[in-house]
Structures are given as C-alpha cells and as structure tokens.
C-alpha positions as CSV (number, residue, x, y, z in Angstrom):
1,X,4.0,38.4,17.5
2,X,1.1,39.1,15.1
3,X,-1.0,36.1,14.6
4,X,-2.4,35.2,10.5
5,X,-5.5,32.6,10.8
6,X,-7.1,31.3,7.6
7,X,-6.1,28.5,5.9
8,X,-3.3,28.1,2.6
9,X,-6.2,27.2,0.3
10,X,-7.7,30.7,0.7
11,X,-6.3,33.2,-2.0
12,X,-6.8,36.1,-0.1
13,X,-4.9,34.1,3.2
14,X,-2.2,33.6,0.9
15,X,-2.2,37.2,-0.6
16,X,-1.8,38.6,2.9
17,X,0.9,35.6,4.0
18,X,2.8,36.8,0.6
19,X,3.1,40.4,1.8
20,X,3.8,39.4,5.5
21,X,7.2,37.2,3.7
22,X,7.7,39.6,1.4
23,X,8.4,42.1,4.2
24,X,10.2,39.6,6.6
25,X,7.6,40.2,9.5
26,X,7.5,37.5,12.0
27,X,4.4,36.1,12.1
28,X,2.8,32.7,13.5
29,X,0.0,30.9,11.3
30,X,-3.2,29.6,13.2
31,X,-5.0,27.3,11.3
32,X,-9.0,27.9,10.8
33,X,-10.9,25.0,9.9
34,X,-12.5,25.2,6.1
35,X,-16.1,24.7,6.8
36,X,-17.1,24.7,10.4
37,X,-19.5,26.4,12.4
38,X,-18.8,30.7,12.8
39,X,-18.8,30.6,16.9
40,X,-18.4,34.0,18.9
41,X,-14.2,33.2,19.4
42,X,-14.6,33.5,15.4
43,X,-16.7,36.0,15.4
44,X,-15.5,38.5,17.9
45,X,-12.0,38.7,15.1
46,X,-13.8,38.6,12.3
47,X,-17.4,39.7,12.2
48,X,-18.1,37.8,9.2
49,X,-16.3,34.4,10.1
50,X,-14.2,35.0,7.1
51,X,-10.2,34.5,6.7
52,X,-7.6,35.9,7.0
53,X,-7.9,37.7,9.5
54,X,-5.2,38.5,11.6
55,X,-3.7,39.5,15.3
56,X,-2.2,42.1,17.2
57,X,-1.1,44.0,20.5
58,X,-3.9,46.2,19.8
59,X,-6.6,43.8,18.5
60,X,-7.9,42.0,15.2
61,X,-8.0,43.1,12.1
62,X,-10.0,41.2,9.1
63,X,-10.6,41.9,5.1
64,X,-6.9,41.3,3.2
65,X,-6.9,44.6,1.5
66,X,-7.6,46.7,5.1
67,X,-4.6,44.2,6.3
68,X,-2.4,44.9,3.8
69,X,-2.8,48.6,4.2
70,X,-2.2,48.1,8.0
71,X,1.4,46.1,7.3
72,X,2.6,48.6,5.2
73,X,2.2,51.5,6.9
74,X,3.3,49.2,10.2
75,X,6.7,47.8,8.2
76,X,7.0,50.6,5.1
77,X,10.2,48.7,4.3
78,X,10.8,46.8,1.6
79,X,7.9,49.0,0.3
80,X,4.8,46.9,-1.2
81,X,4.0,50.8,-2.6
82,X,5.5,53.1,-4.4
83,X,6.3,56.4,-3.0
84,X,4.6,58.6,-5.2
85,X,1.1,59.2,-4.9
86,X,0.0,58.5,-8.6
87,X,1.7,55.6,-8.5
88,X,0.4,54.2,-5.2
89,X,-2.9,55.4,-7.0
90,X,-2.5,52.8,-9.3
91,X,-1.4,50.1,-7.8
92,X,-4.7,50.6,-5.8
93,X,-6.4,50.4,-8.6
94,X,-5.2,47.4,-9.8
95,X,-5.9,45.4,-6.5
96,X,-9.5,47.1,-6.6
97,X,-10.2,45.5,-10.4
98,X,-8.0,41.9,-9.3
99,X,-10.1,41.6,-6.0
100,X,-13.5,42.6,-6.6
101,X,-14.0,42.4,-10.5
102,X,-12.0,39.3,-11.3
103,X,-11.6,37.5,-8.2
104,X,-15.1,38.0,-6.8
105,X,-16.6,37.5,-10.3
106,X,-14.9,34.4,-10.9
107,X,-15.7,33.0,-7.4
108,X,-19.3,32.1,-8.3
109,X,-18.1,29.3,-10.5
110,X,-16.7,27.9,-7.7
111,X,-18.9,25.9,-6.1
112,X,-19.2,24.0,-9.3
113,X,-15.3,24.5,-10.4
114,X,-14.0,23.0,-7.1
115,X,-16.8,22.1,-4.4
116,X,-19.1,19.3,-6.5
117,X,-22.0,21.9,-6.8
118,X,-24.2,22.5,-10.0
119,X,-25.0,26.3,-11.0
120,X,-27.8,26.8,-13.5
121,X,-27.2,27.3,-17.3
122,X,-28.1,31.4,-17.1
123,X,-26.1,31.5,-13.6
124,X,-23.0,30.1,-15.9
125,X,-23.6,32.4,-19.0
126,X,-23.9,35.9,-16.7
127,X,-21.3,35.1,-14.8
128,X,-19.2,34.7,-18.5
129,X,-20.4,37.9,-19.6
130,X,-19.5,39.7,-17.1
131,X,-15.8,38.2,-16.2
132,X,-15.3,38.8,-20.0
133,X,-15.9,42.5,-19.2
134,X,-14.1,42.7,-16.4
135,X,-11.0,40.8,-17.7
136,X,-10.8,42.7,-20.9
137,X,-11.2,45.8,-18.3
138,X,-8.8,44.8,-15.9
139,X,-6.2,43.9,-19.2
140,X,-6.2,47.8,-19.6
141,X,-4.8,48.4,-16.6
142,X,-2.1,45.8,-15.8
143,X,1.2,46.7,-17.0
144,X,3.3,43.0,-17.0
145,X,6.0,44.5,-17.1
146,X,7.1,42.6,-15.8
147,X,5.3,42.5,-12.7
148,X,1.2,43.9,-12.7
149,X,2.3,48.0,-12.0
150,X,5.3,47.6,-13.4
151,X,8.9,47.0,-13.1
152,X,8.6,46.3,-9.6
153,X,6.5,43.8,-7.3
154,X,3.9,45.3,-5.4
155,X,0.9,44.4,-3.1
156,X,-1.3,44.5,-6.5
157,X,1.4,41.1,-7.3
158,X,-0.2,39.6,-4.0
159,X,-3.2,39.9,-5.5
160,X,-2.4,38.5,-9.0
161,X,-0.6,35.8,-8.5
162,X,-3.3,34.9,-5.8
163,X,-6.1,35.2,-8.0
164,X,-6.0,35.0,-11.5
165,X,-5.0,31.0,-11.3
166,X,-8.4,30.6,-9.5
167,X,-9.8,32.3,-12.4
168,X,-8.2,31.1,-15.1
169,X,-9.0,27.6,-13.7
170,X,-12.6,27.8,-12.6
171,X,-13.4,29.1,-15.7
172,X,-12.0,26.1,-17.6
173,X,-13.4,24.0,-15.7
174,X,-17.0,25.5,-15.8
175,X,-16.9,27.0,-19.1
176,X,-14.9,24.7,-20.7
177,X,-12.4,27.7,-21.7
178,X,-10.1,29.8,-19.5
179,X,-11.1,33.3,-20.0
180,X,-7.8,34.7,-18.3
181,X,-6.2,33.7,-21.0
182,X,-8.5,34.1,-23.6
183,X,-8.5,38.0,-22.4
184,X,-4.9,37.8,-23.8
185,X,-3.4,37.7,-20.1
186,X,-1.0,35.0,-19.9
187,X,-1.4,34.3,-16.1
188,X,1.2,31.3,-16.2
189,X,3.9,32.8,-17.6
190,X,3.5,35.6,-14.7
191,X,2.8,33.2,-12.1
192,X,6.1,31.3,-13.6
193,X,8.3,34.8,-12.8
194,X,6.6,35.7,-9.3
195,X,7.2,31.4,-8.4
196,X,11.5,32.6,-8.9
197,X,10.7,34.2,-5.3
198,X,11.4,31.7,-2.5
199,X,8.3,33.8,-0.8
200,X,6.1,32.8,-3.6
201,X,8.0,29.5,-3.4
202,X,7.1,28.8,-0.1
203,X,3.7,30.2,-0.2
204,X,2.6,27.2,-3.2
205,X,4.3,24.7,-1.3
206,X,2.3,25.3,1.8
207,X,-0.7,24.9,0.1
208,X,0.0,22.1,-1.7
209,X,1.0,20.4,1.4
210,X,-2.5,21.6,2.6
211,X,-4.5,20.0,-0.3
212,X,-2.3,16.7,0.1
213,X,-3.5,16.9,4.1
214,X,-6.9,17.1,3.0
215,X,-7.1,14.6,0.0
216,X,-7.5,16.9,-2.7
C-alpha cells in the first residue's frame, strides 16, 4: 500500500492527501514529526527532509506536484486532468502560479504569521509588492467557475483550497490586510464550495484534530 508521510498542518501534505481521496487510492498516513532533526531514514526519501513525500513498490517519491503527476498517471480515474492537452495545459499552469508565485511568496510571512518570529520592515514591504503582483497575476488565470479551471475540480483545486487560506491569513496577520482578498479573489466562498466534498471534509478535520494535539 503506498505510504503518505508529512504531517496535516502541511499544505502541500494535504494537497497530495486531497488527490489521493479524491481518487479513492488506499493509502496509509505516517506521521513526520514538525521540527526534528533531517536523519539519513529522512533523507534517503526525501533528499531535502521535506514532506510529503511518499511510498511505493518501486521506491519514494518527494515534491507534491512530481507526486501528483505520478498518481494520476498511476490511477487516471476519476481524472484530476482533463483529457485534452490545452486544457491539461492550463490546469498546469494554474498549479505552477498557486504553488510557486502565491504559495511560496506568501510563505515568507510565515514565520512571523504563525511561528512567533519577527521579519524586518523592508522584508514585510517586498514581500507585499510582490504577492500583490502575483495575486493580481494569478486572478487572470483562475476561472472560479466554479472550481479554479473551471466547471470541474482538478488537481489545480488541490492546490487552491490548500493554499490560498495560508495566504489570505498570513497576510492579515502580518500586513494587517488579506491581500487574497483584496486581489478580488474571494478564497472563502471557494473554500466554502470545495468543504461540500466529504474529501475536503475529512481533509480540515484531520488537521484540526492535529492543531488541537499540538495546542495550537
């Protein structure tokens, strides 16, 4: 049975673990500790001693999006793609501009947003700029309608309704302003249709119960 390890605080953990129930592919979760030391069992998976990374009968795979190409093509059904290329295309895209342009911007507030840190003045106001750009950027692209691509869920949702609360939060909480909404994308409302799937369902409680386990 393929193996997930990460943790259900981890966005990208969850964006894989929402694919994996999305498709109805047995799977057995292996907590990694937040925090702790990278030793070679770690490493020898996942080079970086990042999550998720995940199992198989052939070996470990790590980085979400290489996963999520690997479950598709392994279980094509329900399809996380759409069959044409232009479309698949697209979708691509979108995960591209969610996972490294918003996500990965907004992820340097974090240590301030959600870990106690401080990040200088300039640090803050840079970071602003650019996930201003890149939100207005990525607002071009997304469709809503009513999922990210389109009128049907994809592996670009996985992404979204991963990421952009993470956004939309540590940017509040730094800047004093939610710039995922400001951008004119109202996250909640979309995270409110994607939470009508019992996947998504179970995904938030999961994590929930993981932030109750750990005090948060």
């Amino acid at each position: 049975m393929l193996k997930l390890y990460g943790f259900p605080l981890s966005n990208y953990y969850n964006k894989v673990k929402l694919a994996l129930l999305e498709k109805g592919v047995p799977f057995e979760e292996v907590r990694t500790p937040f925090g702790t030391g990278q030793g070679e069992d770690v490493l020898s998976r996942s080079p970086l001693g990042k999550v998720p990374y995940i199992e198989t009968e052939r070996g470990c795979l790590c980085e979400s999006q290489a996963i999520m190409d690997y479950i598709e093509a392994q279980w094509p059904t329900p399809a996380l793609l759409p069959a044409d290329p232009w479309d698949a295309a697209k979708v691509r895209e979108l995960i591209t501009f969610l996972d490294l342009h918003v996500e990965l911007c907004a992820r340097q507030l974090y240590s301030q947003a959600f870990f106690g840190g401080t990040l200088p003045e300039k640090f803050i106001a840079r970071v602003r700029v650019d996930l201003e750009k890149n939100l207005a950027a990525f607002k071009r692209l997304a469709v809503f309608g009513p999922y990210v691509a389109g009128d049907c869920f994809t592996m670009a949702d996985c992404s979204a309704y991963t990421h952009l609360p993470l956004a939309g939060l540590a940017s509040k909480l730094v800047l004093g302003e939610d710039l995922v909404l400001a951008a004119g994308i109202d996250w909640k409302a979309y995270v409110k249709l994607i939470d009508q799937r019992p996947t998504a369902q179970q995904v938030a409680a999961d994590r929930k119960a993981d932030m109750a386990a750990r005090g948060a």
